[in-house]
TORKOL-4160 file (C-alpha; in steps of 0.2 Angstrom, whole numbers, padded with zeros to 4 digits, m for minus):
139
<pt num="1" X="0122" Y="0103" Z="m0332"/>
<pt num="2" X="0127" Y="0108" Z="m0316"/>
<pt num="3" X="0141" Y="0109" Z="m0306"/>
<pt num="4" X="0145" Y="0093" Z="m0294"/>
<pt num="5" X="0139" Y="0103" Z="m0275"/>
<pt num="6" X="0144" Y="0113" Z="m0261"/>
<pt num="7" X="0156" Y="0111" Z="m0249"/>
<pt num="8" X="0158" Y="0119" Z="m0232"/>
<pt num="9" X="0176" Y="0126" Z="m0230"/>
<pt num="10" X="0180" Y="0115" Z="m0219"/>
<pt num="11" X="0172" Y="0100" Z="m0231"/>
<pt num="12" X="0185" Y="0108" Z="m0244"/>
<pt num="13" X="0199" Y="0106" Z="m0235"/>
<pt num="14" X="0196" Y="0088" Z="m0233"/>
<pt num="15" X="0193" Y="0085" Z="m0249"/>
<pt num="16" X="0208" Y="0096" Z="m0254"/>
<pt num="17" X="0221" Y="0086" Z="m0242"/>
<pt num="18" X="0215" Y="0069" Z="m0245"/>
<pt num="19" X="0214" Y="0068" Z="m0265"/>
<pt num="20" X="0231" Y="0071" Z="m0271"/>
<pt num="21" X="0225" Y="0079" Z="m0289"/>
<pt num="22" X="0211" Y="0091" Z="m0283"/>
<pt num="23" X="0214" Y="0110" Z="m0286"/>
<pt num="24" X="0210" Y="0125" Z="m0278"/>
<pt num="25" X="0205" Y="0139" Z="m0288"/>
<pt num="26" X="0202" Y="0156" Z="m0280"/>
<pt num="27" X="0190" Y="0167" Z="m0292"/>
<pt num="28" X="0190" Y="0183" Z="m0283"/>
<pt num="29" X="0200" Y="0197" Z="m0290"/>
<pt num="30" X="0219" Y="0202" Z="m0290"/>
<pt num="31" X="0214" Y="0217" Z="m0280"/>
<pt num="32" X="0204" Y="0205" Z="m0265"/>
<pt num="33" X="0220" Y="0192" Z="m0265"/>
<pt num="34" X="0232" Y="0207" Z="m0263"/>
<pt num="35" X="0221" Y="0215" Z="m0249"/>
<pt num="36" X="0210" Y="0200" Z="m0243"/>
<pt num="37" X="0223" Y="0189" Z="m0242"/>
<pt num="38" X="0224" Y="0171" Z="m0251"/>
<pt num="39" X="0220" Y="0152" Z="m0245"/>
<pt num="40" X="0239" Y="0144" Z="m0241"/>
<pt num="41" X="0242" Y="0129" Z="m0253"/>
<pt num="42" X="0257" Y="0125" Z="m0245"/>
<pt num="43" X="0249" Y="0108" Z="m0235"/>
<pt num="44" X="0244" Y="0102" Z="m0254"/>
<pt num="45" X="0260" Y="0103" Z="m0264"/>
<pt num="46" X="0255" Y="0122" Z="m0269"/>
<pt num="47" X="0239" Y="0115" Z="m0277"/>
<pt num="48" X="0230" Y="0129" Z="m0280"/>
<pt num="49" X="0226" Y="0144" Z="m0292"/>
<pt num="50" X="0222" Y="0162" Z="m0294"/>
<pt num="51" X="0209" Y="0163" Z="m0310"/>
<pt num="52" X="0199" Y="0179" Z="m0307"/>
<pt num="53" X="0180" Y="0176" Z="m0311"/>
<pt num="54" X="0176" Y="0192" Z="m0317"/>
<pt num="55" X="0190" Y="0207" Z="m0317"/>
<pt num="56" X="0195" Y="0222" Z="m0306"/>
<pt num="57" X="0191" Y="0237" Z="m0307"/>
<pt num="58" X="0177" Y="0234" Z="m0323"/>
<pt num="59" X="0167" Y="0219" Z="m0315"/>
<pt num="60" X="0168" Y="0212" Z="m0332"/>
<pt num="61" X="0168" Y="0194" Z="m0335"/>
<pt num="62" X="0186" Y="0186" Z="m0337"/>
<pt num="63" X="0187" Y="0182" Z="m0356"/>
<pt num="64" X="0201" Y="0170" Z="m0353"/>
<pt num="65" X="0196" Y="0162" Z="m0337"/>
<pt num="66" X="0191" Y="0144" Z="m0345"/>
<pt num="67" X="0211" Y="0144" Z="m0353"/>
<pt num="68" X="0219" Y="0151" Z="m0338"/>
<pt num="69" X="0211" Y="0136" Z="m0331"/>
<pt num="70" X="0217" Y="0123" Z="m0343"/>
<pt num="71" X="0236" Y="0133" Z="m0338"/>
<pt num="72" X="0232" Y="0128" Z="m0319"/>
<pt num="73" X="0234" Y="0109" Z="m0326"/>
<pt num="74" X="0215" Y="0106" Z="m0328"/>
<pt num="75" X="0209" Y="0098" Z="m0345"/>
<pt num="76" X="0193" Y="0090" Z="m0350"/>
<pt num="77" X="0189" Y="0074" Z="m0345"/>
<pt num="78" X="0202" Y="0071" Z="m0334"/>
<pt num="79" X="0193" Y="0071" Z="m0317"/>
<pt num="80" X="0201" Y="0079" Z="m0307"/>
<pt num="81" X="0192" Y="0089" Z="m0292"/>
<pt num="82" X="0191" Y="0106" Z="m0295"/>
<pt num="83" X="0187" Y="0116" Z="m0279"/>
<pt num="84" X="0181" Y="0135" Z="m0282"/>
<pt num="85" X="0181" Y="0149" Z="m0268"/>
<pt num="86" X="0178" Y="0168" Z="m0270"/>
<pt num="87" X="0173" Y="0178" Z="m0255"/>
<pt num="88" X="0154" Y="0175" Z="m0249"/>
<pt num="89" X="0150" Y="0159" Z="m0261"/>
<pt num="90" X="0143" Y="0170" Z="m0277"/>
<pt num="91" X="0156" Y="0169" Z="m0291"/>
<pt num="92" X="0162" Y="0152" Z="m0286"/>
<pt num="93" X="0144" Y="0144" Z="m0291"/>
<pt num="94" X="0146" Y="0153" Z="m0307"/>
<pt num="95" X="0163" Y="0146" Z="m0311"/>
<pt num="96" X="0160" Y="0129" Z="m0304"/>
<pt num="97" X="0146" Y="0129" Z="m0318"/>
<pt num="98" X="0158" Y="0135" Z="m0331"/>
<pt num="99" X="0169" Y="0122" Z="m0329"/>
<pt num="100" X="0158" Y="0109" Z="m0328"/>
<pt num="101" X="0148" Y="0115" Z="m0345"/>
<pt num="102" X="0169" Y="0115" Z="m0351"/>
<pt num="103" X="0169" Y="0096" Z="m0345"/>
<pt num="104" X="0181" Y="0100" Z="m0331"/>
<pt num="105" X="0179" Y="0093" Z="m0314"/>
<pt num="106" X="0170" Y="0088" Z="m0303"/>
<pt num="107" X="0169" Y="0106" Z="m0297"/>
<pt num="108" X="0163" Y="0110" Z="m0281"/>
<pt num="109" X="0159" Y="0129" Z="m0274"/>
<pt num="110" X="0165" Y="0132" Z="m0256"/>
<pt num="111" X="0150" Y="0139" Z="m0247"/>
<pt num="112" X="0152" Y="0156" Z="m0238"/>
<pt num="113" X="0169" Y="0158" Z="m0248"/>
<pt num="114" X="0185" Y="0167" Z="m0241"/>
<pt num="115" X="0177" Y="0177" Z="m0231"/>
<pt num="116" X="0157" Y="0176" Z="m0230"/>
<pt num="117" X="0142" Y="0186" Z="m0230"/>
<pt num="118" X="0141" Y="0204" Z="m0221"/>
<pt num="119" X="0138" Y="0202" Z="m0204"/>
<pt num="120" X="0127" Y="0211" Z="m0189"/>
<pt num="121" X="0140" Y="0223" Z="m0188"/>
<pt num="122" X="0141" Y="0227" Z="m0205"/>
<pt num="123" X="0159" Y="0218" Z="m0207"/>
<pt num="124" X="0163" Y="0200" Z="m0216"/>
<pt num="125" X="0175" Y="0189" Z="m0209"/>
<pt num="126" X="0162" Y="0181" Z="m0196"/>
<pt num="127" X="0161" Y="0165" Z="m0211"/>
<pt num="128" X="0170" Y="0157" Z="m0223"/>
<pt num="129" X="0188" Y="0151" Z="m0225"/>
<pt num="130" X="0197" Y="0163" Z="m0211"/>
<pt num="131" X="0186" Y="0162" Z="m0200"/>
<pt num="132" X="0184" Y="0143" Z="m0201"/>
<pt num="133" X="0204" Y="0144" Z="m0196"/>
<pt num="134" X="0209" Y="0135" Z="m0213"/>
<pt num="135" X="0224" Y="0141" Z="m0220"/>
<pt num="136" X="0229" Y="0157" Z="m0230"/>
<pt num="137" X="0240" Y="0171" Z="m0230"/>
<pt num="138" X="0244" Y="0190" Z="m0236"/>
<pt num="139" X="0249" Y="0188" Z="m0253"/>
């Protein structure tokens, strides 16, 4: 089973601002929300959480992530939209396949993620989220 599709950022947002029950779920790691910076949930209610995918600094997988989930409000069944981001687009395809193996969603990965691929310049920030202009701030 696989999960539900990708979404451009921007595609996201949309689906984020017009279903009043869909949840954001940032995957990245505590140490990328502190310095990255996080998506602002403020225009949807605060519907959004911080599940890391894998953990900082091991790079192991989160043991707990499928019931950190269920704390975010998510139970199976429920369908409620589920809507995964984590910096390039990687880890969000893995968790948006978790969840729907868990029978959570639909879950959809956020293409390019927070803040996408490396660039020509050898920097990210040229894709995703930010630079889509979609909201977030420092944590």
């Amino acid at each position: 089973m696989s999960y539900a599709g990708d979404l451009t950022p921007q595609q996201a947002w949309d689906l984020l601002t017009s279903h009043e029950n869909a949840l954001l779920v940032d995957v990245r790691t505590d140490a990328e929300w502190a310095y990255v910076g996080i998506p602002d949930a403020t225009a949807i209610d605060g519907r959004a959480a911080l599940v890391e995918w894998v953990s900082y600094p091991s790079g192991r997988p989160n043991p707990q992530f499928l019931k950190q989930l269920g704390e975010s409000g998510l139970e199976p069944g429920d369908g409620r939209p589920i809507v995964f981001l984590c910096r390039s687009g990687v880890r969000s395809v893995a968790a948006a396949n978790a969840a729907t193996a868990a029978g959570l969603g639909p879950a959809y990965n956020v293409l390019e993620g927070f803040e996408g691929d490396v660039g020509a310049d050898g920097h990210r920030g040229h894709s995703g989220w930010r630079a889509a202009g979609l909201p977030w701030r420092q944590r």
